[in-house]
C-alpha positions as CSV (number, residue, x, y, z in Angstrom):
1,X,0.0,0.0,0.0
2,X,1.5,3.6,-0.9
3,X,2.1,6.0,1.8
4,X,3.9,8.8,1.0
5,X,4.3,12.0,3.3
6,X,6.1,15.5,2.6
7,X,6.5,15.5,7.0
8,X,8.2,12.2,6.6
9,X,10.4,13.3,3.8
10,X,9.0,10.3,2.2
11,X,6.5,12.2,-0.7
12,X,8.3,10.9,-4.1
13,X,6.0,13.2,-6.9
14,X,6.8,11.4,-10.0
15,X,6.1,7.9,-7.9
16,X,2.9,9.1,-6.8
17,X,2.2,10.8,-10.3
18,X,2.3,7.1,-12.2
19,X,1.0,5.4,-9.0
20,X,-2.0,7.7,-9.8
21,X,-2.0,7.4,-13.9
22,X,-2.2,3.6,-13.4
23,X,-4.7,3.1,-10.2
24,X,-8.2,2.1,-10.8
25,X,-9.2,3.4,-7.5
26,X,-11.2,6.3,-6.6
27,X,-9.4,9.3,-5.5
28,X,-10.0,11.8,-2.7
29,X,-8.8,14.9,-1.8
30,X,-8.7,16.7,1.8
31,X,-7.0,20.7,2.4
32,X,-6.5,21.1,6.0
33,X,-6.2,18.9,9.4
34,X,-9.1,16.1,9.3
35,X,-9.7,17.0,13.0
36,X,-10.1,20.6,12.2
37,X,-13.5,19.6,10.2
38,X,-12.0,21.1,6.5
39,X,-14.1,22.7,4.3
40,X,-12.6,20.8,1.8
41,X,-13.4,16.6,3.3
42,X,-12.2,13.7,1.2
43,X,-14.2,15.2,-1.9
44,X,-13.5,12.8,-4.9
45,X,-11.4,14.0,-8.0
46,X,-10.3,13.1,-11.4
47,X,-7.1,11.8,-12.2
48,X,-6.2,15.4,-13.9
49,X,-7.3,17.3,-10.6
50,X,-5.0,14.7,-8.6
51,X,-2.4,15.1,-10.8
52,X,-2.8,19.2,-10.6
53,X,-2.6,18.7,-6.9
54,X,0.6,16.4,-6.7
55,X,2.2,19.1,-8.9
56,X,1.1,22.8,-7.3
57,X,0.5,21.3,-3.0
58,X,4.3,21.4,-1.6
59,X,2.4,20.1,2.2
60,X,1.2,16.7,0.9
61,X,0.8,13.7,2.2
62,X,-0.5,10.4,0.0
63,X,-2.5,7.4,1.5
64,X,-3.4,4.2,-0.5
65,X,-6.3,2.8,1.4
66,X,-8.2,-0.6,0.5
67,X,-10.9,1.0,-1.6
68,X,-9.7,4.5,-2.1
69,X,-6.6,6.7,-2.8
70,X,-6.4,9.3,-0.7
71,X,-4.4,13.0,-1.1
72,X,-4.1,15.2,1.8
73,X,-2.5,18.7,1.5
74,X,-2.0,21.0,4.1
75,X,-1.6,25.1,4.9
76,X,1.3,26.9,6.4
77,X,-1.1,27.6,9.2
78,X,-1.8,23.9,9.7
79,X,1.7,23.3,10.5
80,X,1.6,26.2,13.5
């Protein structure tokens, strides 16, 4: 299962990039700290938003889950 996270120092772009081009699974998308109730919650994208995402969020962290794939970016203030 993929788990990459920019914290970690273990978010590899172009890995995640074809991990994303070849998955079949659904993709969702969270800005901000789950606990913090985001505006933004899991909402499901297209491979061409993901891929938008992987390229323009530097605070990004990547979670392969059984049925879902799913991106979680992060503001400066989040990391206060």
């Amino acid at each position: 299962m993929l788990k990459m996270s920019f914290y970690h120092g273990t978010l590899n772009r172009k890995e995640l990039k074809e991990f994303i081009e070849n998955t079949d699974k659904p993709i969702k998308y969270t800005y901000g700290l789950g606990y913090r109730n985001p505006t933004t919650n899991k909402k499901p994208l297209s491979k061409d938003e993901a891929l938008k995402i992987v390229d323009t969020q530097s605070l990004l962290d990547a979670d392969e889950l059984t049925d879902y794939l799913h991106l979680n970016a992060y503001s400066d203030n989040d990391m206060w």
